[in-house]
DRENGU-214416 format. One record per residue: x, y, z negated of N, C-alpha, C, O in turn. Coordinates in steps of 0.001 Angstrom, whole numbers, plus 500000, padded with zeros to 6 digits. Example, Ala and Ser with C-alpha at 12.3 -4.5 7.8 and 13.67 -1.06 7.14 Angstrom:
// residues 2
  n_east  n_north    n_up  ca_east  ca_north   ca_up  c_east  c_north    c_up  o_east  o_north    o_up
  513190   494310  492200   512300    495500  492200  513200   496700  492200  514236   496681  491535
  512850   497750  492920   513670    498940  492860  512900   500030  492130  513409   501138  491961
This chain:
// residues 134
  n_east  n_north    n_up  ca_east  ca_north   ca_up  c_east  c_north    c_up  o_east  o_north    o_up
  057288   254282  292331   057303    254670  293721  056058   255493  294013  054939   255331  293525
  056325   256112  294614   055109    257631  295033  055359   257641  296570  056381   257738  297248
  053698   257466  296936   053677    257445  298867  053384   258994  298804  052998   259799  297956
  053930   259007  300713   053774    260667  300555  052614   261068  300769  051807   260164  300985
  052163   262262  300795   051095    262578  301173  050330   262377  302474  049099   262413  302489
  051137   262142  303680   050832    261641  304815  050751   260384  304944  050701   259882  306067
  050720   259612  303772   050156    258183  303792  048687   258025  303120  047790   257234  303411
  048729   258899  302257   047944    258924  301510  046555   259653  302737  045467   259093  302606
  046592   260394  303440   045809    261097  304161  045559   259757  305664  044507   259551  306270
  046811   259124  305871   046790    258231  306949  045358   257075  305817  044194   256947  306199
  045719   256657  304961   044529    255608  304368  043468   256105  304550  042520   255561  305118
  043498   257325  304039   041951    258165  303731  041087   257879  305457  040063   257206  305575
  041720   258482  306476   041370    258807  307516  040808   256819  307753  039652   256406  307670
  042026   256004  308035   041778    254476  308159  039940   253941  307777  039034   253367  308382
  040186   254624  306267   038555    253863  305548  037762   254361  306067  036818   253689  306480
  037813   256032  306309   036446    256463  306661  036310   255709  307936  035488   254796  308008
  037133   256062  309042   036713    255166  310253  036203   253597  310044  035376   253229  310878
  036540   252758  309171   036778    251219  309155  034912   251617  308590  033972   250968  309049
  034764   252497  307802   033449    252382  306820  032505   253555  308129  031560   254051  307516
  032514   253843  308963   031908    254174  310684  032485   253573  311700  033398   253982  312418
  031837   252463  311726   032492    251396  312798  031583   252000  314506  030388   251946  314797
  032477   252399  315112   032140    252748  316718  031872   254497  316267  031429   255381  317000
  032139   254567  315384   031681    256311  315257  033340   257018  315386  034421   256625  314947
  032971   258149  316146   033804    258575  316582  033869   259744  315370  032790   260205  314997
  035139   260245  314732   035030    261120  314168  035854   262272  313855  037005   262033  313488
  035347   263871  313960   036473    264938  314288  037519   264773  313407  037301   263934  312533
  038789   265424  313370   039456    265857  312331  039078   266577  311631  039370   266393  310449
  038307   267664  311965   037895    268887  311240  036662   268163  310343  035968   268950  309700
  036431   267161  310275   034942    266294  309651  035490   265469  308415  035086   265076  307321
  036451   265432  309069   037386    264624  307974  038465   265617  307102  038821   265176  306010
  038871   266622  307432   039306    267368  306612  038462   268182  305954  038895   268731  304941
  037084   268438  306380   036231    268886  305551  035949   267770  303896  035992   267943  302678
  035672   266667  304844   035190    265789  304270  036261   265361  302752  035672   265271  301675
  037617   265153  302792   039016    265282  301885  039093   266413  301307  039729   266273  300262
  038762   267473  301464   038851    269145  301187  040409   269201  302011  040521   270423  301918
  041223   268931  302479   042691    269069  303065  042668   269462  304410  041980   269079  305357
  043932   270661  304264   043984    271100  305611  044028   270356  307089  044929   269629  307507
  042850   270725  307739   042823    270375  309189  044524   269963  309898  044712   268915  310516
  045508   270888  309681   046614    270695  310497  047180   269789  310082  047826   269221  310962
  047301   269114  308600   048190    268116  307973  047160   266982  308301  047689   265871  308316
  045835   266992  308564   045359    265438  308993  045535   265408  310460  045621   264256  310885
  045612   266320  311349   045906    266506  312565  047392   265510  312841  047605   264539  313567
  048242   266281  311888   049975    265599  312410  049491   263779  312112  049450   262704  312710
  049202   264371  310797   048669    261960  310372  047987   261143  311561  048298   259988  311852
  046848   262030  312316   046448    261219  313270  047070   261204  314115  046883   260230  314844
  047870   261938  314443   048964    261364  315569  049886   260666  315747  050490   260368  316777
  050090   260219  314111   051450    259277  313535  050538   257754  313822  051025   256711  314257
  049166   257980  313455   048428    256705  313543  047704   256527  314965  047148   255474  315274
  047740   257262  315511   047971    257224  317158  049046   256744  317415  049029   255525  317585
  050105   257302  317524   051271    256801  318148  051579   255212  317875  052322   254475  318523
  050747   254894  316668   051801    253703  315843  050381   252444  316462  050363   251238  316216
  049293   253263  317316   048269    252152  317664  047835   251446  316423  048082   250267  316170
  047081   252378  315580   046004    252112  314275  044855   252656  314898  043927   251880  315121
  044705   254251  315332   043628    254262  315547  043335   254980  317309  044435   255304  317756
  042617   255170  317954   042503    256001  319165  041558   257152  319591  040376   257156  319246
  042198   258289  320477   041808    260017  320243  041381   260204  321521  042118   260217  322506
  039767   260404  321518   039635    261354  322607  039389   262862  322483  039233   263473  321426
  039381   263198  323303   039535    265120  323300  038150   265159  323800  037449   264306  324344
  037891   266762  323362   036827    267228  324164  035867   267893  323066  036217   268032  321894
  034818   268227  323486   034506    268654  322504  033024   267872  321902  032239   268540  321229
  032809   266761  322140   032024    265143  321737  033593   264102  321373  033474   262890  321194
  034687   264649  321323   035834    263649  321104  036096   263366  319031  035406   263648  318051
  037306   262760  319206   037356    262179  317806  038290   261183  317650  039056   260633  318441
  038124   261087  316741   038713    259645  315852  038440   258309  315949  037644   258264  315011
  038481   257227  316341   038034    255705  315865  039126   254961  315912  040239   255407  316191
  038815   253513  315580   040061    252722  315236  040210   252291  316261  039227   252351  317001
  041806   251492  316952   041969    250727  317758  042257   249633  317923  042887   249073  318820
  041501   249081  316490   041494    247563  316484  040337   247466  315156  039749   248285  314451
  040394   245878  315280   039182    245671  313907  039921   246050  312372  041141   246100  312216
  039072   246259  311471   039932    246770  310297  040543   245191  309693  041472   245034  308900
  039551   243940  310460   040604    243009  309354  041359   242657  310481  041598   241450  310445
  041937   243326  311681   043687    243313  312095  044313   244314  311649  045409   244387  312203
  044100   245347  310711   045302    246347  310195  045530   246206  308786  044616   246342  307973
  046875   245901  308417   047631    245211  307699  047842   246418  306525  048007   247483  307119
  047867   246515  305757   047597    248372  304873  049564   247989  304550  050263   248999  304465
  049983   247192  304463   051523    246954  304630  052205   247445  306229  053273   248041  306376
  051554   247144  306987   052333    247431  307960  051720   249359  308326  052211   250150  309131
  051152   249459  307870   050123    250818  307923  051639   251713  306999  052425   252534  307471
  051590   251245  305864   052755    251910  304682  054161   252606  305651  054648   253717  305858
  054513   250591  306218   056028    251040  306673  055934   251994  307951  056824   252746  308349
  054714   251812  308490   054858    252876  309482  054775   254256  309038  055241   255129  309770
  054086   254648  307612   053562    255999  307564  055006   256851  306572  055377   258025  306560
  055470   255720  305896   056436    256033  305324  057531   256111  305739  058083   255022  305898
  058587   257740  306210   059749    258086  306714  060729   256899  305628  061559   256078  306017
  060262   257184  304147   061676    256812  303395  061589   255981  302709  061791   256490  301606
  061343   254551  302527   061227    253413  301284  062255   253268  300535  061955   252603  299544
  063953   253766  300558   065011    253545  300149  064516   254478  298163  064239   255658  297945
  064590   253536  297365   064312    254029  296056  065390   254773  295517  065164   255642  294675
  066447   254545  295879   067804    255109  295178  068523   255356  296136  068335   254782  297208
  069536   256291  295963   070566    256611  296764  072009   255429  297549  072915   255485  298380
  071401   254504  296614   072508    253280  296915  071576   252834  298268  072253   252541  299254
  070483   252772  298385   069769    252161  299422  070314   252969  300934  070834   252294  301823
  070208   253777  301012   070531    254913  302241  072327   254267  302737  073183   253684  302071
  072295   254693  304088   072957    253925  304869  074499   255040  305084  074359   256262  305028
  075425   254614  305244   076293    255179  305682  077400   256088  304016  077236   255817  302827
  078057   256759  304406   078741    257216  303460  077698   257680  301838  078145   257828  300700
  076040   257828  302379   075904    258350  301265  075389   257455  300662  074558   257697  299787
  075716   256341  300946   074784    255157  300378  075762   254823  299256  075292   254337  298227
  077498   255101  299380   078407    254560  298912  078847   255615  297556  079698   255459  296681
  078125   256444  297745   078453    257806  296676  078248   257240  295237  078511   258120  294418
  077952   256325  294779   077497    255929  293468  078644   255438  293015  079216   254497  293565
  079092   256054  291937   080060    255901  291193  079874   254073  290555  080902   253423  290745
  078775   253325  289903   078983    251939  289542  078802   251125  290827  078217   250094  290498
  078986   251126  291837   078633    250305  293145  080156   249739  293051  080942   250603  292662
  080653   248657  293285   079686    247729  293661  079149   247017  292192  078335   246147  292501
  079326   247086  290649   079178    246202  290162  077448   246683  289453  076905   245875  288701
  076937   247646  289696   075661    247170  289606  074352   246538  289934  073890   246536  291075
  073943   246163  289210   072947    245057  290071  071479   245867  290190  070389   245357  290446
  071781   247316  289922   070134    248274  289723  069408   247745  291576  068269   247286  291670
  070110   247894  292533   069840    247902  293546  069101   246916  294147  068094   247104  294829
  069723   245630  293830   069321    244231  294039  067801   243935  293084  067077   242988  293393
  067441   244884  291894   066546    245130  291378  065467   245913  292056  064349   245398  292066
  065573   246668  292423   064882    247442  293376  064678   247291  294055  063592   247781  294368
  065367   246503  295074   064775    245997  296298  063990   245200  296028  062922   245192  296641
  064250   244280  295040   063131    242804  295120  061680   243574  294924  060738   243405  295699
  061643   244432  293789   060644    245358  293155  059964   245846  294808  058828   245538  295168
  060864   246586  295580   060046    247086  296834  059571   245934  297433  058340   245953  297400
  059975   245002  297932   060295    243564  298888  058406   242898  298115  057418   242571  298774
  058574   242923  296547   056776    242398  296149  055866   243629  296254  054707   243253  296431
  055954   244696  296218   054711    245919  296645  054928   245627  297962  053748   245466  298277
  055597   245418  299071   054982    245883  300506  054096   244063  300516  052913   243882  300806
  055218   242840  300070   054294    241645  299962  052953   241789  299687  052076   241176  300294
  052735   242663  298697   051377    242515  298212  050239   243371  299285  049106   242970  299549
  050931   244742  299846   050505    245412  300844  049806   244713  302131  048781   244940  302774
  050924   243686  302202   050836    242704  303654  049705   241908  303527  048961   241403  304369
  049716   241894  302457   048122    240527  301822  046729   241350  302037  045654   240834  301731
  046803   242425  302485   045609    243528  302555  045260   244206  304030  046033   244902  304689
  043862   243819  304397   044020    244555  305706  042718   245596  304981  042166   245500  303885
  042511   246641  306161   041718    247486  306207  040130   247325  305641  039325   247956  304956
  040244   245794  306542   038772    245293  306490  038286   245500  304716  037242   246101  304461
  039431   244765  303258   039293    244339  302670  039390   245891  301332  039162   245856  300123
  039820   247104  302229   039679    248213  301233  038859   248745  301456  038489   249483  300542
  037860   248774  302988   037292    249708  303425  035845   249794  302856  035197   250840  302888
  035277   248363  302215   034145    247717  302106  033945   248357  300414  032955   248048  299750
């Protein structure tokens, strides 16, 4: 399993704040700071805005900080929010195209895979911010 890049940029952004506690910090400081484009950490902080991880003021003294302590953010619940797609296989996906697999119903790959996803986000859930950031 491979997170996308907007998870990967959502963590990045998480530590630096969790590791500047009350420091407010630009995007442009932080995309300097990653070498990655300003506009793709721009869209991430707004996914982690919206989802109430971290909070944005404007202006031009504005920025980045978290909106809670790092040991209340769960790096599992951080994932399922940042991640559009956890479905590993095409059997996972809902509706007619879920059914497109020629061995369904008698394979058991699926029921494999899920358990496989079901212990990475478990293990995710066992992790808050506090405990990567340090």
């Amino acid at each position: 399993m491979k997170l996308t890049l907007q998870t990967d940029y959502a963590l990045r952004i998480l530590i630096s704040l969790a590791q500047n506690p009350g420091q407010l910090q630009s995007v442009q400081d932080l995309a300097n700071r990653f070498s990655v484009s300003k506009n793709h950490l721009m869209k991430t902080a707004q996914h982690l805005s919206a989802h109430g991880f971290i909070k944005t003021e404007r202006g031009r003294k504005g920025g980045l900080r978290l909106a809670m302590l790092p040991k209340d953010i769960v790096i599992g619940n951080v994932i399922r929010k940042m991640e559009p797609n956890l479905e590993m296989a095409e059997c996972f996906q809902q509706g007619e195209a879920g059914k497109a697999c020629q061995l369904l119903p008698s394979c058991k790959l699926k029921g494999l895979l899920g358990e496989a996803l079901a212990s990475f986000l478990q293990v995710l859930e066992q992790k808050t911010l506090a405990d990567i950031a340090s």
